[in-house]
C-alpha positions in Angstrom: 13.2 22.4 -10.1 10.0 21.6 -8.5 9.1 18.1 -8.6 5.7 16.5 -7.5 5.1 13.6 -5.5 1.6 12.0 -5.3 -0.5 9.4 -3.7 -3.0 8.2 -6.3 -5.7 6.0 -5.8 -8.0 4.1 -8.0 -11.4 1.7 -7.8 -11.1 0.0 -10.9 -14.0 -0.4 -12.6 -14.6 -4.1 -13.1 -11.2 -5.3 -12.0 -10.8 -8.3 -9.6 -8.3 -6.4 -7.9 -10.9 -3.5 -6.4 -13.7 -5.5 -6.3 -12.2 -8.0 -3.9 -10.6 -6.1 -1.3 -14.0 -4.1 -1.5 -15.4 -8.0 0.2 -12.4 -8.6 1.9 -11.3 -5.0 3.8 -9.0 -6.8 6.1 -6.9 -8.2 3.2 -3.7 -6.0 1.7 -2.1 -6.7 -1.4 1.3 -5.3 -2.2 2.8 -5.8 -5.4 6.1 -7.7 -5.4 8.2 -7.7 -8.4 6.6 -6.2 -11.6 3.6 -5.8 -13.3 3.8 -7.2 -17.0 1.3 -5.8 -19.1 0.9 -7.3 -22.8 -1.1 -6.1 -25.5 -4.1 -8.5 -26.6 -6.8 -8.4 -29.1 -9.3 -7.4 -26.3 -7.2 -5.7 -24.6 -4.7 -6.6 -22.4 -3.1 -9.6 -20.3 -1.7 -9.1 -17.1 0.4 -11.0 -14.6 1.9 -10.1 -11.6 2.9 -12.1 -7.9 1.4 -10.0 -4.6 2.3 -10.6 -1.2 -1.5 -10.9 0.5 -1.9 -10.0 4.2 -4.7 -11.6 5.7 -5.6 -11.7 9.7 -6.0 -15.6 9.3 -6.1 -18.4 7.5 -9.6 -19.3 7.1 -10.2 -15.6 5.5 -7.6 -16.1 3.4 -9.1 -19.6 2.3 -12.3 -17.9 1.6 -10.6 -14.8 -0.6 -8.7 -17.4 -3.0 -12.3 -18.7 -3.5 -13.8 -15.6 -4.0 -11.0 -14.7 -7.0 -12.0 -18.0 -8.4 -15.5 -16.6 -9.4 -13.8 -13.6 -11.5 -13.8 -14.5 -15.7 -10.9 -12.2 -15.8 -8.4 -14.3 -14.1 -6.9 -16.9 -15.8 -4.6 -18.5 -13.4 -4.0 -18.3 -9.2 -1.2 -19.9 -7.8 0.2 -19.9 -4.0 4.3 -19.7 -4.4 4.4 -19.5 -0.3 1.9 -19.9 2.6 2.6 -18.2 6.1 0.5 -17.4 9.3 -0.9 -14.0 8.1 0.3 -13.5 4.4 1.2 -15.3 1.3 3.1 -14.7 -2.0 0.1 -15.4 -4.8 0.6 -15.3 -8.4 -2.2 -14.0 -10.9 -2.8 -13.7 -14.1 -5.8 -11.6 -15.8 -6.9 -10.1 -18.6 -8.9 -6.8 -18.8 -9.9 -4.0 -21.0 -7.3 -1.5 -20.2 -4.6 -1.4 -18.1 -4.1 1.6 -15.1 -0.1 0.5 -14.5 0.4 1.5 -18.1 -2.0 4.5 -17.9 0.5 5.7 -15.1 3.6 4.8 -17.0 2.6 6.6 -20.4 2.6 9.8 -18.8 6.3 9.9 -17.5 5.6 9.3 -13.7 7.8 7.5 -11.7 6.5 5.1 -9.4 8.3 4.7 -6.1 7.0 2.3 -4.3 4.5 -0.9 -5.0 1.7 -0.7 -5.9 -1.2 -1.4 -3.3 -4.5 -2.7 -3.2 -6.8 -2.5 -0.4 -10.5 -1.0 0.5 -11.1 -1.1 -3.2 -8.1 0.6 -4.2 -5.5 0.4 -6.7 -2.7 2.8 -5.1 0.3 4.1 -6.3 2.5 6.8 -5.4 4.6 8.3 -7.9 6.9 11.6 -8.4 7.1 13.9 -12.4 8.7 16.6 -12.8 5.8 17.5 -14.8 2.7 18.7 -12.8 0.5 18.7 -15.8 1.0 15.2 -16.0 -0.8 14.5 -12.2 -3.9 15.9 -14.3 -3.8 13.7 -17.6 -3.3 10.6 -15.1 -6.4 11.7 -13.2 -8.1 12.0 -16.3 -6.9 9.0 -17.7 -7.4 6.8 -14.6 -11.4 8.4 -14.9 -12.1 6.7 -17.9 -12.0 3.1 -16.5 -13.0 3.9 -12.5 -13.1 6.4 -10.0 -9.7 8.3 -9.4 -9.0 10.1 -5.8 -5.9 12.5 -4.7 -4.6 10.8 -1.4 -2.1 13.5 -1.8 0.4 15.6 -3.3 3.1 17.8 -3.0 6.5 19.5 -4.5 9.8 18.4 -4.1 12.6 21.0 -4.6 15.6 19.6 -6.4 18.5 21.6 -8.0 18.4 17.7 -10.6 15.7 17.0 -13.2 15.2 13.8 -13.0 15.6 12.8 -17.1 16.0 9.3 -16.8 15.9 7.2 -20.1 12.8 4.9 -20.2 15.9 1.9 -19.4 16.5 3.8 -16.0 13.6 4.8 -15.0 12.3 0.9 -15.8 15.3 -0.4 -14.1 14.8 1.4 -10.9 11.4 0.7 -10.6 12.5 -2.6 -11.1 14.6 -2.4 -7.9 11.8 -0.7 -6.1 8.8 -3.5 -6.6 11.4 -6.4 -5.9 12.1 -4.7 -2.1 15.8 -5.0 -3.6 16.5 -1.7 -1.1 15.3 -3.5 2.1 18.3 -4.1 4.9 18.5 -6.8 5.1 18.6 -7.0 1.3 16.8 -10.6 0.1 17.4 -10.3 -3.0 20.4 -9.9 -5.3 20.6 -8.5 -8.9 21.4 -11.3 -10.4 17.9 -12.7 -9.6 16.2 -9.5 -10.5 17.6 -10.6 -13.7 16.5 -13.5 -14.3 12.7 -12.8 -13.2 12.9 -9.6 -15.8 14.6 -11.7 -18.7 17.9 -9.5 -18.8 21.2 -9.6 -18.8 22.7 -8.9 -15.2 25.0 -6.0 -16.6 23.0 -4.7 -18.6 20.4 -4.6 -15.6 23.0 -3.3 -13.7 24.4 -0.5 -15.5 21.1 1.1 -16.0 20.1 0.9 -12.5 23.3 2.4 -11.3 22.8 5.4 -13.8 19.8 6.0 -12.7 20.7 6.3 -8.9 23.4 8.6 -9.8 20.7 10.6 -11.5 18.7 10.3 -8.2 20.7 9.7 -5.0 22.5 13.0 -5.0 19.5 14.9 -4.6 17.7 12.5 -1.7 20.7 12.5 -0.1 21.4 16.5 0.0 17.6 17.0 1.0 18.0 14.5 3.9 20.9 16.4 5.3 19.2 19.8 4.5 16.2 18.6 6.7 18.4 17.3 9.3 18.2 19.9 12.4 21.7 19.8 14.9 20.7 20.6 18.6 
């Protein structure tokens, strides 16, 4: 089976989120836990915490003030200051919504998403190609979508994971819960998704076994023995 893995970038037009680190270059924001989307009468609400790297603190200062002149956010609020980044939570509403744009078409996404130089980015595997085109049509209805990258996986395992798996492993994912050395646990993965820690659990562990047998025979195949 030929998977495809992409890097897909997009400048939202008239989102806070590509405008700002259009100003602010030097400042990075990478997603941490998940992104909840809910359906509104004008479109939808958003809400999500991002870990914001900044080179120091006065830029960062100067960057919450600048969010503060966006309509679309309704609420900024700092869970953790440090020397060059911060954990920020924020709330917005908007039109249309590119997380769920990239969700609706079957993509996983395996990493966080990203947003720097005026760029939403996410990088995300199908195992069907047509899909990377009705995301890059989609995405061009509310901004300007770019190809970072893409390219084919080869797996003897479709990946078929129920929408529970495939949430609950991208759940895992945007919480860093794979990081050594791990600093978070399940349980409070749980809690921050409103779900029951087995049930959390027992999805997330069928969708590795869909997964990790296939990552971990192509690491060994591309492992080379002097």
């Amino acid at each position: 089976m030929k998977l495809r893995k992409a890097t897909i970038g997009v400048r939202h037009k008239g989102c806070w989120g590509s405008l700002c680190t259009v100003k602010f270059p030097e400042i990075i924001m990478k997603e941490k836990g998940p992104i909840n989307v809910e359906k509104i009468k004008s479109g939808v609400r958003l809400n999500a915490t991002w870990d914001v790297s900044f080179p120091n603190k006065k830029q960062f200062k100067d960057f919450l003030k600048h969010l503060e002149t966006y309509d679309m956010i309704k609420k900024i609020k700092i869970i953790e200051l440090y020397e060059t980044h911060a954990l920020v939570k924020t709330v917005w509403t908007n039109k249309q919504s590119s997380y769920a744009i990239i969700l609706k078409n079957n993509c996983l996404y395996t990493s966080p998403v990203i947003q720097k130089e005026g760029y939403e980015i996410y990088e995300v595997i199908t195992e069907e190609p047509n899909k990377l085109v009705e995301i890059m049509e989609s995405l061009d209805e509310i901004g300007e979508a770019k190809l970072f990258s893409v390219g084919r996986i080869i797996s003897d395992y479709p990946l078929k994971l129920t929408e529970k798996q495939a949430n609950a492993i991208q759940q895992a994912v945007a919480h860093d819960f794979y990081n050594w050395p791990r600093k978070i646990s399940l349980d409070e993965i749980s809690v921050m998704i409103g779900m029951k820690r087995r049930t959390f659990q027992e999805n997330l562990r069928k969708a590795e076994a869909k997964l990790l047998p296939d990552l971990i025979k192509g690491f060994f195949e591309r492992v080379v023995v002097k």
